[in-house]
DSSP file (Angstrom, degrees, kcal/mol; ACC not computed):
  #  RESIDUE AA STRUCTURE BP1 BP2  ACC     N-H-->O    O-->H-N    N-H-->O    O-->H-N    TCO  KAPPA ALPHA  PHI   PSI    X-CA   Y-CA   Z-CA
    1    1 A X              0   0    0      0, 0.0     2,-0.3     0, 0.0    17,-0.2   0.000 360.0 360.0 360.0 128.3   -5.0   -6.2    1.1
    2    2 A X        +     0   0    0     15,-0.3    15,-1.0     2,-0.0     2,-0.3  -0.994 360.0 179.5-120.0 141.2   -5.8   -3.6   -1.7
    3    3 A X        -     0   0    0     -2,-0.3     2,-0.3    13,-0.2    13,-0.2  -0.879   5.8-171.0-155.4 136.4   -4.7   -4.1   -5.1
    4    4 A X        +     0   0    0     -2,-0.3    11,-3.1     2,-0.0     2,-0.1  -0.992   5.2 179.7-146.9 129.2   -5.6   -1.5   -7.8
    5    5 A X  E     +A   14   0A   0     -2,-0.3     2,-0.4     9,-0.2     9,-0.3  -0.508   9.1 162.8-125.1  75.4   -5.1   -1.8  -11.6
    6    6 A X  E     +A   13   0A   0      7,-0.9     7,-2.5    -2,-0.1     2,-0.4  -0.767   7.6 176.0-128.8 142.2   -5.7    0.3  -15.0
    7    7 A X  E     +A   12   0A   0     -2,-0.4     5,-0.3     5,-0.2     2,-0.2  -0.974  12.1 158.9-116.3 141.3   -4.4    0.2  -18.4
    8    8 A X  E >   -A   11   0A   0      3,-2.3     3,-2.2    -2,-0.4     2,-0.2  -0.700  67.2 -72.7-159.7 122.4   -6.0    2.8  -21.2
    9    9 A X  T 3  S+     0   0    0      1,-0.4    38,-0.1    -2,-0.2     3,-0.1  -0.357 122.8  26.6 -68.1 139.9   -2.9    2.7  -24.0
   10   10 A X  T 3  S+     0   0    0     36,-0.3    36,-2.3    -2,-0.2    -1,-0.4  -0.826 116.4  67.9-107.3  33.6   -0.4    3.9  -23.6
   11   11 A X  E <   +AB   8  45A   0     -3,-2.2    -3,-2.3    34,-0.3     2,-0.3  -0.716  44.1 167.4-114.1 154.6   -0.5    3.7  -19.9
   12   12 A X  E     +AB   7  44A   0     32,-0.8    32,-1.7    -5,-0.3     2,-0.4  -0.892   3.8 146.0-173.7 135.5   -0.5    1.6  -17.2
   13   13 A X  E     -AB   6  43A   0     -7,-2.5    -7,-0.9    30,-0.3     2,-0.3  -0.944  17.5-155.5-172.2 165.2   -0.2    1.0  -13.5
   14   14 A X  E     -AB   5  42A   0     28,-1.4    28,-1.4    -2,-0.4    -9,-0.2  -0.644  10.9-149.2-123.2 169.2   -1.1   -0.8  -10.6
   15   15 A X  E     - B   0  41A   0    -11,-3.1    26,-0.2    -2,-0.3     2,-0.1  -0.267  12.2-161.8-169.1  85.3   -1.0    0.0   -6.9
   16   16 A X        -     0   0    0     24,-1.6   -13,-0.2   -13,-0.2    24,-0.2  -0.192   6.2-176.4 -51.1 127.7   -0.4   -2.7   -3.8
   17   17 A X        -     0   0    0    -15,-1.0     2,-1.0    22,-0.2   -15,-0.3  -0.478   6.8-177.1-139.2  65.6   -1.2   -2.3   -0.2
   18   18 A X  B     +C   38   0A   0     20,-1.4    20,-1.5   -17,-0.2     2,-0.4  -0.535   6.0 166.7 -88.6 120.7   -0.4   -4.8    2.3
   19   19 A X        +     0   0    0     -2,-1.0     2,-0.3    18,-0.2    18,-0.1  -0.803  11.1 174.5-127.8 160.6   -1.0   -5.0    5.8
   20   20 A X        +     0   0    0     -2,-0.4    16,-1.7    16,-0.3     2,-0.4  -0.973  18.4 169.7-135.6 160.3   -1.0   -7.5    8.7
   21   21 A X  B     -D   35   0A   0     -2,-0.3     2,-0.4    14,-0.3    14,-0.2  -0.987  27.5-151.9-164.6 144.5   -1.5   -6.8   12.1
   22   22 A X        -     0   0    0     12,-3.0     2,-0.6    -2,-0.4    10,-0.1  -0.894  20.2-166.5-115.7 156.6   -2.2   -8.1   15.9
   23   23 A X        -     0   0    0     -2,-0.4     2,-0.4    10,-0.2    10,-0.1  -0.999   6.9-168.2-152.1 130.9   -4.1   -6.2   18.2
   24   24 A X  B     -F   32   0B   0     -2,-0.6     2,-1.4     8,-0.6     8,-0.6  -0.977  12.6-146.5-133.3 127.0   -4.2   -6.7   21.7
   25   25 A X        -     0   0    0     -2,-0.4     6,-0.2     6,-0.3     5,-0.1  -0.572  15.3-174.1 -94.3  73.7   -6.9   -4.9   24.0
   26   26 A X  S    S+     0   0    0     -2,-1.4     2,-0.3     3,-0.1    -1,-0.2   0.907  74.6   3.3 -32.8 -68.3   -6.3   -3.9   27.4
   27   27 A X  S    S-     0   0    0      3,-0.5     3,-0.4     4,-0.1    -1,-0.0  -0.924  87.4 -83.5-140.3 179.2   -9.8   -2.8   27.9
   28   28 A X  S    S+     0   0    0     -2,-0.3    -1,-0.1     1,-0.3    -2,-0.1   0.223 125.0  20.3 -54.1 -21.1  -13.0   -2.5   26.4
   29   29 A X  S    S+     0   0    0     41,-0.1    40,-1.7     1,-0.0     2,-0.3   0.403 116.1  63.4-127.9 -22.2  -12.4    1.0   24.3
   30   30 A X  B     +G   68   0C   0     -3,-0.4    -3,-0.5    38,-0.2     2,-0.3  -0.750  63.5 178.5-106.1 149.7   -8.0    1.2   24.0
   31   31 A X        -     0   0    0     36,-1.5    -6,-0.3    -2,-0.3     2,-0.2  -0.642  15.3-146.4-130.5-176.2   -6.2   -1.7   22.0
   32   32 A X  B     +F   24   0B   0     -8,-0.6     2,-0.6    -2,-0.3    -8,-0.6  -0.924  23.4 157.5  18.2  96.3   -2.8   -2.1   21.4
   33   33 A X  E     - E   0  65A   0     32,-1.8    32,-0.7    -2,-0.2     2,-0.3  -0.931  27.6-151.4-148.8 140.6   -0.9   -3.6   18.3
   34   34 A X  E     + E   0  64A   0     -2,-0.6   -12,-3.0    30,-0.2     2,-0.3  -0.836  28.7 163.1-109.6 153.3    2.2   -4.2   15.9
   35   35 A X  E     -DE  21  63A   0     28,-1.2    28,-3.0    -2,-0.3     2,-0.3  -0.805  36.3-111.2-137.7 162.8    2.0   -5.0   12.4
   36   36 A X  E     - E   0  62A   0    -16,-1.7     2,-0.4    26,-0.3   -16,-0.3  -0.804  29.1-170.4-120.9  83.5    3.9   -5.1    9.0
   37   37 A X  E     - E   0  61A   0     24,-1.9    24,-1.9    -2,-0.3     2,-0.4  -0.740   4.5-178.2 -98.1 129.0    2.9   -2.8    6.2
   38   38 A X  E     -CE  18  60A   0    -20,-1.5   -20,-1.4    -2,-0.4     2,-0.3  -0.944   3.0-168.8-122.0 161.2    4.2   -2.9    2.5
   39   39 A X  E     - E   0  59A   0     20,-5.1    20,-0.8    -2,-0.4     2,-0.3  -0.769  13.3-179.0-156.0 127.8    3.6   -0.9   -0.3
   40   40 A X  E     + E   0  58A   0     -2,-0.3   -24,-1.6    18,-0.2     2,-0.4  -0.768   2.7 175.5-125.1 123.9    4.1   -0.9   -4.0
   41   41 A X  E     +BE  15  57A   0     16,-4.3    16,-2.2    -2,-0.3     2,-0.3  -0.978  12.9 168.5-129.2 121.0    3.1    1.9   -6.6
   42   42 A X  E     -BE  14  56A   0    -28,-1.4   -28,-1.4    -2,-0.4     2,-0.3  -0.999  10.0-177.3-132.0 158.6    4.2    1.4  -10.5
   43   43 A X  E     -BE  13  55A   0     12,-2.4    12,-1.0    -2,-0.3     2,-0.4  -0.968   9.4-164.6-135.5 167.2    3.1    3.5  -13.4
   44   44 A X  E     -BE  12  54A   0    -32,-1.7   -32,-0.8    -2,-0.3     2,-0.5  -0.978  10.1-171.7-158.0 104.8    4.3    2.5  -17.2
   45   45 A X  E     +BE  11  53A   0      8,-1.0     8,-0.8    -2,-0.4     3,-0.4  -0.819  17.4 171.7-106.8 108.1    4.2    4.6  -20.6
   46   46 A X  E     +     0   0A   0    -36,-2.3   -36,-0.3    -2,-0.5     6,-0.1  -0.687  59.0  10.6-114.9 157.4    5.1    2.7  -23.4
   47   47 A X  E    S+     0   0A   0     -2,-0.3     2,-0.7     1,-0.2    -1,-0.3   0.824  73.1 140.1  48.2  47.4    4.8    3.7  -27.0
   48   48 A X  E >  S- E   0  51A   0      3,-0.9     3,-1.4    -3,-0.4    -1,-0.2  -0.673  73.0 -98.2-101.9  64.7    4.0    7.3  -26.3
   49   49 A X  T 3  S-     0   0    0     -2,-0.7    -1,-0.2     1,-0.2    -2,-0.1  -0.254  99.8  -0.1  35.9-101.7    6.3    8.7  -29.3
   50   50 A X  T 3  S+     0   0    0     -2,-0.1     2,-0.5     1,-0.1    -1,-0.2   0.446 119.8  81.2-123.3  44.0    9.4    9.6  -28.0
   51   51 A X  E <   +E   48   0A   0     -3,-1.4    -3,-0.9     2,-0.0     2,-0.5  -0.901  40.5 158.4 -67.2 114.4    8.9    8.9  -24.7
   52   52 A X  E     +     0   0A   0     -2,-0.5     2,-0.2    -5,-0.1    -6,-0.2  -0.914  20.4 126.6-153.6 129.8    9.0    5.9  -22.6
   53   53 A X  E     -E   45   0A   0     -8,-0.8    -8,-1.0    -2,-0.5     2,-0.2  -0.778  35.9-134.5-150.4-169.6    9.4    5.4  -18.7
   54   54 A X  E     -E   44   0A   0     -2,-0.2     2,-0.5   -10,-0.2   -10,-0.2  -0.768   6.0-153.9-158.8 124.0    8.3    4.0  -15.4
   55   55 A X  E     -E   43   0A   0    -12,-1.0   -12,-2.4    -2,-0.2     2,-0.4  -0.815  23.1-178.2 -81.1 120.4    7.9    5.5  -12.1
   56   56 A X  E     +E   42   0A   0     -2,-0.5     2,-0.3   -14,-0.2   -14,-0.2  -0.941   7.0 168.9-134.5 144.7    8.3    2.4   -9.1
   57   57 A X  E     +E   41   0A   0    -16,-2.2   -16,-4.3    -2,-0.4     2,-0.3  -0.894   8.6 155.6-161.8 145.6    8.0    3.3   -5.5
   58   58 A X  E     +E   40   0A   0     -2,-0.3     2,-0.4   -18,-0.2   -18,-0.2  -0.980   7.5 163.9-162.6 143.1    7.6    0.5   -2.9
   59   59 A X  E     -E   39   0A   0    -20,-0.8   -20,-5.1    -2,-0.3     2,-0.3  -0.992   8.5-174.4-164.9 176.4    8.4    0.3    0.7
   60   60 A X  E     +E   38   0A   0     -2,-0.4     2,-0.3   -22,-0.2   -22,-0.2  -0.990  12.5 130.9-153.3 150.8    7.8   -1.6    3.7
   61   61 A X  E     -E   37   0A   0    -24,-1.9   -24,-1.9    -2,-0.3     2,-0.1  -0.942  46.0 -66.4 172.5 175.8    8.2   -2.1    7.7
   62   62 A X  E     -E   36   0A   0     -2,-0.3   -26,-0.3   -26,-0.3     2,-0.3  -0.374  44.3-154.4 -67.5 143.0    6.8   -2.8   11.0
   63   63 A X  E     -E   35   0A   0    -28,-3.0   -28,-1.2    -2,-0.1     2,-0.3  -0.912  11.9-146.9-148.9 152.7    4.5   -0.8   12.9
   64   64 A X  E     +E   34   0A   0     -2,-0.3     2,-0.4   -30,-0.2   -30,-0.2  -0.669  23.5 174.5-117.4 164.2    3.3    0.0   15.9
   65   65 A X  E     -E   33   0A   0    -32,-0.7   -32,-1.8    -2,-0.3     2,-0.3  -0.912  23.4-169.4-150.8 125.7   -0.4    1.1   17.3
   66   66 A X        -     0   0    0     -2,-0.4     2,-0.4   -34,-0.2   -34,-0.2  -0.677  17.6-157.1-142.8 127.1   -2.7    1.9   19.6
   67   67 A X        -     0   0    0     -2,-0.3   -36,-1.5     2,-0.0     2,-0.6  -0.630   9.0-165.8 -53.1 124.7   -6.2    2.3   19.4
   68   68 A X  B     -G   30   0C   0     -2,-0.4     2,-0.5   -38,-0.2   -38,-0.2  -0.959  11.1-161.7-141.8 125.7   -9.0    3.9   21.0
   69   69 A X              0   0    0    -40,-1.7   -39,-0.1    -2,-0.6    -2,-0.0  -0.873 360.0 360.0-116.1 121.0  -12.5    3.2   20.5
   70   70 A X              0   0    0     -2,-0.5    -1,-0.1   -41,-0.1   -41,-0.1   0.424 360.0 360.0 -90.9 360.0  -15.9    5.4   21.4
């Protein structure tokens, strides 16, 4: 999980990153694995004269993996 925050007025936003995951290793350097990643981005300007908005982007889904290790 990463989670990110800052306010400095008249702004603001955050920024979300979750993942879960299984990993399975056939052998000793390649792995194998599915997972679920979401993620969530907002930013917020309020009282900026005569402006005022928010920008949201967020998605999510499965994924799938492999890995290879030196």
């Amino acid at each position: 999980m990463q989670y990110f925050y800052l306010q400095f007025d008249p702004y603001s936003g955050s920024l979300i990153d979750l993942k879960a995951s299984l990993v399975w290793q056939l052998a000793d350097h390649v792995g194998i694995g599915i997972g679920y990643n979401d993620f969530g981005f907002r930013f917020d300007i309020e009282d900026a004269g005569d402006f005022e908005g928010r920008l949201r982007w967020d998605y999510g889904g499965a994924i799938a993996f492999a890995s290879f290790m030196f």
